[in-house]
C-alpha positions as CSV (number, residue, x, y, z in Angstrom):
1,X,-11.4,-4.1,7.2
2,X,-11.0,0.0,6.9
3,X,-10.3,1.9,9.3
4,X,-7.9,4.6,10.3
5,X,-4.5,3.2,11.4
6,X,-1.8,4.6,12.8
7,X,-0.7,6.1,9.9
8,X,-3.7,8.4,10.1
9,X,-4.9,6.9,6.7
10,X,-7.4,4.8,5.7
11,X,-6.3,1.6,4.7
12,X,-8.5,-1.5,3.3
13,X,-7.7,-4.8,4.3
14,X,-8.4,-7.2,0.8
15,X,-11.0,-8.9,0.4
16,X,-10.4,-12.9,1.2
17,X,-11.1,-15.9,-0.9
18,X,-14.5,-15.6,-1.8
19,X,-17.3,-16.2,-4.2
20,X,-20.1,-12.7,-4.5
21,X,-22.5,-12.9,-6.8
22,X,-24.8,-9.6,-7.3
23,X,-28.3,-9.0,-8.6
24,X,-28.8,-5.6,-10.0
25,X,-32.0,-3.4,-11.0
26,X,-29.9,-0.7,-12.7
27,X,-26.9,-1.0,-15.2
28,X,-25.3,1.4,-13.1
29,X,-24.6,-0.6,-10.3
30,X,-23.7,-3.4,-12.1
31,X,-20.7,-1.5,-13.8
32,X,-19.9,0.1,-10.5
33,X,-19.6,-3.7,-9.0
34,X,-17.5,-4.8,-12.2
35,X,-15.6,-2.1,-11.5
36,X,-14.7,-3.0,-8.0
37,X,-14.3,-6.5,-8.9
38,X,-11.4,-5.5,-10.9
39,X,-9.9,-3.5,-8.1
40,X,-6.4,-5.1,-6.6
41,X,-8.1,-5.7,-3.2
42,X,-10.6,-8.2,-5.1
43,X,-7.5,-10.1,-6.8
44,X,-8.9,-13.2,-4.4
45,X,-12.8,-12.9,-4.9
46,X,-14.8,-14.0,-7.6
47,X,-17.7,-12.0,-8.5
48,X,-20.7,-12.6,-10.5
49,X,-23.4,-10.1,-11.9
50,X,-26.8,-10.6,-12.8
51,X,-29.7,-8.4,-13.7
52,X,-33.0,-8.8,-12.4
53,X,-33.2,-8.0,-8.6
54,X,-34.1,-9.5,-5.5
55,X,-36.1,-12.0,-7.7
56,X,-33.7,-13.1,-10.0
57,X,-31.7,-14.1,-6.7
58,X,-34.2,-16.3,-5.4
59,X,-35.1,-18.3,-8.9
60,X,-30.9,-18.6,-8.9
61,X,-30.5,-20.1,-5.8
62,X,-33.9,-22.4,-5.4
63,X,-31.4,-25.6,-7.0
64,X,-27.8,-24.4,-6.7
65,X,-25.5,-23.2,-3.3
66,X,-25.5,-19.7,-2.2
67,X,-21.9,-17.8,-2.7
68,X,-20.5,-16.3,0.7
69,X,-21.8,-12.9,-0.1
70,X,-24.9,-11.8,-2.2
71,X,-25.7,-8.3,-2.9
72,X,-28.8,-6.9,-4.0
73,X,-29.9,-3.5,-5.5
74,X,-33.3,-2.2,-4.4
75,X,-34.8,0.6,-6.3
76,X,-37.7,1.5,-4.5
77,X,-40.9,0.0,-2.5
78,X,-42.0,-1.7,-5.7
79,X,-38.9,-4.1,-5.4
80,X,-40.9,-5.6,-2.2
81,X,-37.4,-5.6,-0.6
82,X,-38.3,-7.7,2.9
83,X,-40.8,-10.1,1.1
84,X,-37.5,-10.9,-1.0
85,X,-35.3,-11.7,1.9
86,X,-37.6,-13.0,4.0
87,X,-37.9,-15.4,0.7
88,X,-34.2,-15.7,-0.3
89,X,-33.8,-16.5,3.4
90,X,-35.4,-19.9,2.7
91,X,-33.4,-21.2,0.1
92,X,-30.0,-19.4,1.9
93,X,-26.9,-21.9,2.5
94,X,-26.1,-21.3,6.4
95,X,-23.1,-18.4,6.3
96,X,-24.4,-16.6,3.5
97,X,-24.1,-13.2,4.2
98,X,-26.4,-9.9,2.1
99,X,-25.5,-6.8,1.3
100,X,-28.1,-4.5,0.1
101,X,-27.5,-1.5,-1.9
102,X,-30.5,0.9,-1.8
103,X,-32.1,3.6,-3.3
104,X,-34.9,4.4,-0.2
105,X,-33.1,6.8,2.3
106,X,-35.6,5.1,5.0
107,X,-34.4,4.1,8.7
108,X,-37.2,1.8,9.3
109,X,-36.3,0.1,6.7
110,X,-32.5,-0.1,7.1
111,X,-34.0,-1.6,10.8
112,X,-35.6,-4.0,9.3
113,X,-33.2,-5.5,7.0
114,X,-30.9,-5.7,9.8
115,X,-33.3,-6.9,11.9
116,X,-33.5,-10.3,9.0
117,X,-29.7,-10.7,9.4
118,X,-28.9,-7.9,6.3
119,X,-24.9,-7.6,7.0
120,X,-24.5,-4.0,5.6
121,X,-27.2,-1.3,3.8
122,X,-25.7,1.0,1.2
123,X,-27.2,3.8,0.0
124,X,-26.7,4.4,-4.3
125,X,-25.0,5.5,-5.9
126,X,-22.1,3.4,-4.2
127,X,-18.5,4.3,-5.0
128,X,-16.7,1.3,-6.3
129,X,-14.1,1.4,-3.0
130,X,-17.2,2.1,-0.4
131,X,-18.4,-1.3,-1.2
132,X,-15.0,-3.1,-0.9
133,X,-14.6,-1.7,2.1
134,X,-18.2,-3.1,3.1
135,X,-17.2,-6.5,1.9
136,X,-14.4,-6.5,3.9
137,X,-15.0,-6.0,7.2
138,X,-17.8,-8.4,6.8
139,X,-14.6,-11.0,7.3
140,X,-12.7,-8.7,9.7
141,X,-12.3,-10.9,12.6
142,X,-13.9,-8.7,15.9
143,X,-10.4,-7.1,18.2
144,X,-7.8,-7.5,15.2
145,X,-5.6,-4.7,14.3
146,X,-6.0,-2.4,11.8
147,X,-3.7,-3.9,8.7
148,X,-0.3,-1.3,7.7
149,X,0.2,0.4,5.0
150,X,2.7,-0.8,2.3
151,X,4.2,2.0,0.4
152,X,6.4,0.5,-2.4
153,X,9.6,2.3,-3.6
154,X,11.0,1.7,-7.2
155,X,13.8,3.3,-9.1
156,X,12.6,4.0,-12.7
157,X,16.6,2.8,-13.6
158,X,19.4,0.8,-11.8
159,X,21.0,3.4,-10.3
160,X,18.8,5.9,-9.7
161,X,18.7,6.2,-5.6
162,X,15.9,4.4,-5.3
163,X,17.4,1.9,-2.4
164,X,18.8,4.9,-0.5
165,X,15.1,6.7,-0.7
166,X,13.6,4.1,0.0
167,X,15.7,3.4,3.8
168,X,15.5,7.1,4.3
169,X,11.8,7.1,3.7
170,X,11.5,4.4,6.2
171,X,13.8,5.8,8.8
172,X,11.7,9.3,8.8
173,X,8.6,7.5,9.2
174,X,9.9,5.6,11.9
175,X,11.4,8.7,13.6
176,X,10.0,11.5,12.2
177,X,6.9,10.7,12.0
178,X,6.6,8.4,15.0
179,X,5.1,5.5,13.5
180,X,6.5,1.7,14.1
181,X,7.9,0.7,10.5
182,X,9.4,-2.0,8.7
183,X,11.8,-1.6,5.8
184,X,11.9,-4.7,3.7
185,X,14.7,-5.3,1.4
186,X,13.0,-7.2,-1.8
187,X,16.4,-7.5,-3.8
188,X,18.0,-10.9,-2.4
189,X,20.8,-11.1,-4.7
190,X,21.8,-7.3,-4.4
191,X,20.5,-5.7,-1.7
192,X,22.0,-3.2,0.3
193,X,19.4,-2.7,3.1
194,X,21.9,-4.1,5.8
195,X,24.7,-1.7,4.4
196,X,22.7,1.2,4.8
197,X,21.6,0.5,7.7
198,X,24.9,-1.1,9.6
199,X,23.4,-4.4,10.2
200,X,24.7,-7.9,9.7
201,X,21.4,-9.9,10.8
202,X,22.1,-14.2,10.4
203,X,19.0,-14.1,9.0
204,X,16.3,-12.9,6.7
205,X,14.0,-12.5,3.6
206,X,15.7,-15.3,1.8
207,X,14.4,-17.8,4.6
208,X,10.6,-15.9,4.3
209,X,10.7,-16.4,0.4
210,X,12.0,-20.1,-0.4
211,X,10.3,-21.6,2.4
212,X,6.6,-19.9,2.4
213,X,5.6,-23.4,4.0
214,X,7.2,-22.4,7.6
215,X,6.0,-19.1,6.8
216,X,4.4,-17.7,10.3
217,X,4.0,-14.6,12.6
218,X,6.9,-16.2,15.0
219,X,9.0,-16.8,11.8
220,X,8.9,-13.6,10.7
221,X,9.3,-11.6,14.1
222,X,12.9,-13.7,14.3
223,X,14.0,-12.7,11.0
224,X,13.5,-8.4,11.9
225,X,16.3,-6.5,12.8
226,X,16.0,-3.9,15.2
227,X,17.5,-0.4,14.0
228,X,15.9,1.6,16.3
229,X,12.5,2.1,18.5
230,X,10.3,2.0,15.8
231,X,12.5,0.7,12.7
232,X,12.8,-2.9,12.0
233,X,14.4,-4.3,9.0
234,X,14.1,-7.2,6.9
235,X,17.3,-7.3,5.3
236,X,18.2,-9.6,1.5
237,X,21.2,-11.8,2.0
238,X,22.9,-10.4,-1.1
239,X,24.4,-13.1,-1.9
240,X,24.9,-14.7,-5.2
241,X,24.6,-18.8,-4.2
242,X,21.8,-19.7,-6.5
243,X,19.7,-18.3,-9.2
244,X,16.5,-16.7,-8.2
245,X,13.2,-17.0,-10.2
246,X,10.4,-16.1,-8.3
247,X,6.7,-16.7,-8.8
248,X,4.1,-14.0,-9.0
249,X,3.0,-14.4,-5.6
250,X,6.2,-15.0,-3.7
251,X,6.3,-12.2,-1.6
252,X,2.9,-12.0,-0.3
253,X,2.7,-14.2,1.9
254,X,5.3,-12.5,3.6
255,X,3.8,-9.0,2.7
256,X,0.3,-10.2,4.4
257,X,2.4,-10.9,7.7
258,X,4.0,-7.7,7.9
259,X,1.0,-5.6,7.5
260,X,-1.0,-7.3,10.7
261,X,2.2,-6.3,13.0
262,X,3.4,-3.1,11.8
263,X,1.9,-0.2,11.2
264,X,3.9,0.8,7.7
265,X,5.7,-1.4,5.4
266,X,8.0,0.2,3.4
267,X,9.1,-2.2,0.2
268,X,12.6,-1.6,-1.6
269,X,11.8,-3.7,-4.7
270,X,14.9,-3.8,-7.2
271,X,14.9,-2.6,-10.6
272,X,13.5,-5.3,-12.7
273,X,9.8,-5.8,-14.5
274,X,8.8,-9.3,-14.1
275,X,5.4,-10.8,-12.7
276,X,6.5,-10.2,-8.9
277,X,8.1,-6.6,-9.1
278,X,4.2,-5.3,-10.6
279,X,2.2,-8.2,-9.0
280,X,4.1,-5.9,-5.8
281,X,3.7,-2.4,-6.9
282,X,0.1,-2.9,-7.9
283,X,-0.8,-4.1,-4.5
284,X,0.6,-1.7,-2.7
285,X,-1.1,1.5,-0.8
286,X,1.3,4.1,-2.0
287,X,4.0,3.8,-4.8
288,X,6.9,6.2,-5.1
289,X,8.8,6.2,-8.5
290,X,12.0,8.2,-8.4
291,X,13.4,9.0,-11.1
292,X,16.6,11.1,-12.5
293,X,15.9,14.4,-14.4
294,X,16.8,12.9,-17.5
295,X,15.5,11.6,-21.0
296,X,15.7,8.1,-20.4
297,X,14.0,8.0,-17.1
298,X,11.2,10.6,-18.3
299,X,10.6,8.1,-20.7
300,X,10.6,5.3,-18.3
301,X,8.6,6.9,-15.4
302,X,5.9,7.9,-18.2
303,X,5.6,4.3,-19.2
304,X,5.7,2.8,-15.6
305,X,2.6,5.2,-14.5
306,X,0.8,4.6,-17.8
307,X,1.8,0.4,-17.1
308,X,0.3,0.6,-13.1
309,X,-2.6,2.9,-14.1
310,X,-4.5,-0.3,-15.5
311,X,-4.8,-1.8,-12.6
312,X,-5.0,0.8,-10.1
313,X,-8.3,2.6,-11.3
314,X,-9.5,3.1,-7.3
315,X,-6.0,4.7,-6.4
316,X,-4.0,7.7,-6.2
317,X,-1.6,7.7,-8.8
318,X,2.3,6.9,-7.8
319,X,3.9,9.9,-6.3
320,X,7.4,11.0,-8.7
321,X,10.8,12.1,-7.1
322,X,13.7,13.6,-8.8
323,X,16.4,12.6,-7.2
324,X,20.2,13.8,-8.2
325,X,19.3,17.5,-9.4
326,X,21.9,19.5,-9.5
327,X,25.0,18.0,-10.9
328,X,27.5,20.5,-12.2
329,X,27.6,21.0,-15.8
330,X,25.3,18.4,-16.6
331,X,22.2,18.8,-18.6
332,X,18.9,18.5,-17.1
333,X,15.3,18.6,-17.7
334,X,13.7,20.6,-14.9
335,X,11.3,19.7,-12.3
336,X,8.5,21.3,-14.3
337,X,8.8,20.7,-17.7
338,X,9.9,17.2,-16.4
339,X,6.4,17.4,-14.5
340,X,4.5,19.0,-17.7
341,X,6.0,16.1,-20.0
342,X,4.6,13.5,-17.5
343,X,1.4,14.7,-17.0
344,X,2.2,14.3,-13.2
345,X,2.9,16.5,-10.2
346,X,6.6,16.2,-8.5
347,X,6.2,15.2,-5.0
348,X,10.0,16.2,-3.7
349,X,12.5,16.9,-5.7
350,X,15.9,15.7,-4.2
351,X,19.4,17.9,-4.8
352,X,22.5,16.4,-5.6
353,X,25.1,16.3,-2.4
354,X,28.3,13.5,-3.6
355,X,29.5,14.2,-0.2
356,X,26.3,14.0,2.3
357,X,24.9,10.6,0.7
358,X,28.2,9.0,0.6
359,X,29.2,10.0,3.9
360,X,26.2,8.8,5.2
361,X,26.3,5.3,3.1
362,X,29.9,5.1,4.1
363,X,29.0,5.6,7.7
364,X,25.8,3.2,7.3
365,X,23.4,6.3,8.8
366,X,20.6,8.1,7.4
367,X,20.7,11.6,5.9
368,X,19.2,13.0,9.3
369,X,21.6,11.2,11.4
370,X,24.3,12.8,9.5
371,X,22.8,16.2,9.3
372,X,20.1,16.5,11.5
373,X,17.7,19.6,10.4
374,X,19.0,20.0,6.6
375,X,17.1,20.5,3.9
376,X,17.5,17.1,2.6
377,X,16.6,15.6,6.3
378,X,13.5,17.7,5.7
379,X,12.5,16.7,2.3
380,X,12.4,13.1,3.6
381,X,10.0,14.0,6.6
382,X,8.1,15.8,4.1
383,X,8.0,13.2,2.1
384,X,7.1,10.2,4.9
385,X,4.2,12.5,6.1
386,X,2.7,13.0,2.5
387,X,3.3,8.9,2.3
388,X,1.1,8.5,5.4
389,X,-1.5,11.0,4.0
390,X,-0.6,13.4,6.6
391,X,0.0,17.2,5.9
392,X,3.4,18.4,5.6
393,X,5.3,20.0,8.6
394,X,8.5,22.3,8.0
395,X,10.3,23.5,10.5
396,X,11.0,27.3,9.9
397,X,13.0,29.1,12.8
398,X,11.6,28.6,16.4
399,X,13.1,26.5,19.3
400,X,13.8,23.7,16.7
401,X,16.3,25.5,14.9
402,X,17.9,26.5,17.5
403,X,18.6,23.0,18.7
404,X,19.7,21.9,15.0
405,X,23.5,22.9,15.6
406,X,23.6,21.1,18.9
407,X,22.2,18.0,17.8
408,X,25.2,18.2,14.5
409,X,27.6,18.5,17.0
410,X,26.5,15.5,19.2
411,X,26.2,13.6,15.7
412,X,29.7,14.9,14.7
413,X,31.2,13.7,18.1
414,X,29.6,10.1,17.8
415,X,30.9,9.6,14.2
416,X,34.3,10.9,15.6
417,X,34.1,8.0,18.4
C-alpha cells in the first residue's frame, strides 16, 4: 500500500511473501525491475526476469504454475498486447494477478486490459519505487490503515546522545507535531527509555522479542505505556538476567505491528553493528545518525552512510546531527567542514547545555517540558517535521513568544511541586 499517512508522507507498505516473475521487451525495464527487486521493501518477494514479451509468458507457463504476480512490458501494437492476455489467460493459475508496463499512452487500451482483469497499467519508463508501490497495494487489504512511518535513530558511538535524541524526537512528533507516536526502546539490556521518560511499566519489549509466538495486536497494545495523548512507549527492561543474542529478524515482527496502529514509530536502536541493528536501520523510512563533532565519529558516520547506502538505493540518504557543539575549550571540527568531509548535509546541529539535558534527564522530562520555546525545544520540532517530510516551522516573535515565559513559569512551578 502507498498512500499519504498522517505523517503527510508517503509511505510504502512492503511487499508480502510472494513469487513475480517478469517478461520484458527492453533491457531497460528489466534492470529497472532488478533494481526494485533489490529494494528493502522486496526483502520477502522473489522475482524473476525474462526476456521475450507477452509470448515468452505464455510458452513459460503452458506446463508449469503461474507466480502470484506477472508483469509484462508492451512496446507498441506489434506486441498484440490483448491477443496475449486473452491467451495467457488460459493457461493462468486462479489468483494470478498482471501488471502491464506500457509504452502506448492509449485509454482505450488501458480500458481494455482492465476490462480482461489487468490489475495495474504503467506507463515506461517506470521508476523502480512506482512499481513497488503498484505491487503493493495489489495485496492491500480494501479499509486498512495507512502503515506508520519508522524513523530509526542511531548514535554513531556509545555515548553520543543518541537515546536522548531519539525520546526528544519522539516527544516533538507526538506534541509538536500532533501526530500519535510510539517510541520504542530496542536496547533491552541498557535502555533508558523508561528513565527518560519517568515510567516504570511491568512490562515490555523483552516479552515482544523472546516470545514472537504470542506475538499479537492485543499483546502489544498491553505492553505501551502511555506518556502522553499521543506518546506511547515501549520501554527495554534493562536488566541484565540473561545474555541476549538476537536473530536478524527479531524485531520485526514486532516492528510490523507497530506500524498498522501508529502513525510514527520512532526506533532507539543501541550502539552495536550486528545482523539486527542494520537488518533495522535498512528497513526503516528515515534514519537519523547523530554524531559528535569529532574525528572518530566523522570517521564512523562516513563509514555507516557508505555501509546503509548498498542497500538503500530507492531512499533518501540518513539525515546527520551533531550533537554536543560547543564544549568549552575543546577542539572541534565544525558543522561544515564536518559536512564537507562527509559529503553530506547537517540536518540540526545540537549545542552543548550540561545543565538543560541533565536537568531534564534528572527530572525524567523532555527538553521542551523543561524549557518550553528554547532554541534547543525548537531544533527538535524542526527536526520531527523534517522526519515526517514536512516543512520546517520556527516560531519568530508573534503571540507565541509572548506566551513562552508563562508557560516556563507554569513548568518551573510543577517541577517545584
Amino acid at each position: 500500500m502507498a498512500e499519504q499517512s498522517e505523517t503527510g508522507e508517503r509511505v510504502i507498505a512492503p511487499v508480502p511473501r510472494i513469487t513475480i516473475q517478469a517478461f520484458c521487451e527492453s533491457s531497460e525495464t528489466a534492470a529497472m525491475i532488478e533494481a526494485a527487486a533489490e529494494d528493502r521493501r522486496m526483502q520477502r518477494a522473489r522475482v524473476k526476469v525474462s526476456m521475450g514479451g507477452g509470448a515468452a509468458a505464455i510458452e513459460a507457463f503452458r506446463h508449469a504454475p503461474t507466480p502470484n504476480v506477472i508483469v509484462l512490458e508492451v512496446q507498441n501494437v506489434r506486441s498484440k498486447p490483448l491477443e496475449c492476455l486473452d491467451a495467457l489467460a488460459e493457461v493462468c493459475d486462479e489468483g494470478t494477478r498482471v501488471l502491464v508496463i506500457g509504452h502506448l499512452n492509449d485509454v482505450t487500451l488501458y480500458r481494455q486490459l482492465l476490462h480482461r482483469g489487468v490489475s495495474d497499467y504503467l506507463m515506461a519508463p517506470v521508476e523502480p519505487l512506482a512499481l513497488i508501490a503498484a505491487i503493493s497495494e495489489m495485496f492491500a487489504a480494501s479499509g486498512t490503515k495507512p502503515i506508520g512511518r519508522t524513523i530509526a535513530v542511531y548514535g554513531v558511538r556509545g555515548g553520543i546522545g543518541a537515546s536522548t535524541v531519539a525520546h526528544n524526537l519522539a516527544w516533538s512528533v507526538a506534541r509538536g507535531q500532533g501526530v500519535p507516536t510510539v517510541i520504542a526502546d530496542l536496547d533491552i539490556a541498557f535502555g533508558t527509555a523508561s528513565l527518560n521518560f519517568n515510567q516504570d511499566p511491568p512490562q515490555g519489549i523483552a516479552e515482544a522479542v523472546f516470545a514472537p509466538e504470542r506475538l499479537d495486536a492485543a499483546l502489544v497494545e498491553r505492553l505501551l505505556s502511555k506518556c502522553s495523548d499521543n506518546l506511547s512507549l515501549l520501554s527495554a527492561p534493562a536488566s541484565l538476567d540473561r545474555t541476549i543474542d538476537l536473530s536478524q529478524a527479531a524485531f520485526d515482527g514486532l516492528i510490523e505491528h507497530l506500524r498498522s496502529s501508529v502513525p510514527c514509530l520512532v526506533l532507539d536502536v543501541p550502539h552495536q553493528w550486528n545482523a539486527w541493528t542494520k537488518h533495522v536501520l535498512s528497513a526503516a523510512d528515515e534514519i537519523l545518525i547523530v554524531s559528535g563533532p569529532d574525528l572518530a565519529c566523522l570517521r564512523n558516520a562516513k563509514n555507516l552512510l557508505g555501509a546503509l547506502k548498498h542497500g538503500r538505493p530507492n531512499d533518501a540518504a540518513p539525515k546527520v546531527l551533531l550533537n554536543g557543539t560547543g564544549v568549552p575549550k575543546r577542539p572541534e571540527i565544525g558543522a561544515a567542514e564536518f559536512a564537507k568531509a562527509l559529503d553530506a548535509p547537517i540536518a540540526v546541529t545540537i549545542p552543548f547545555d550540561p545543565s538543560l539535558f541533565g536537568t531534564a534527564a534528572n527530572n525524567g522530562q523532555m527538553i521542551a517540558e523543561v524549557q518550553p520555546g528554547s532554541k534547543v525545544a525548537e531544533l527538535f520540532n524542526d527536526l520531527a517535521a523534517a522526519a515526517l517530510g514536512r516543512p520546517e516551522v520556527r516560531r519568530k516573535g508573534g503571540a507565541g513568544s509572548l506566551l513562552e515565559p508563562l508557560l516556563a513559569k507554569l513548568a518551573a512551578r510543577r517541577k517545584a511541586s
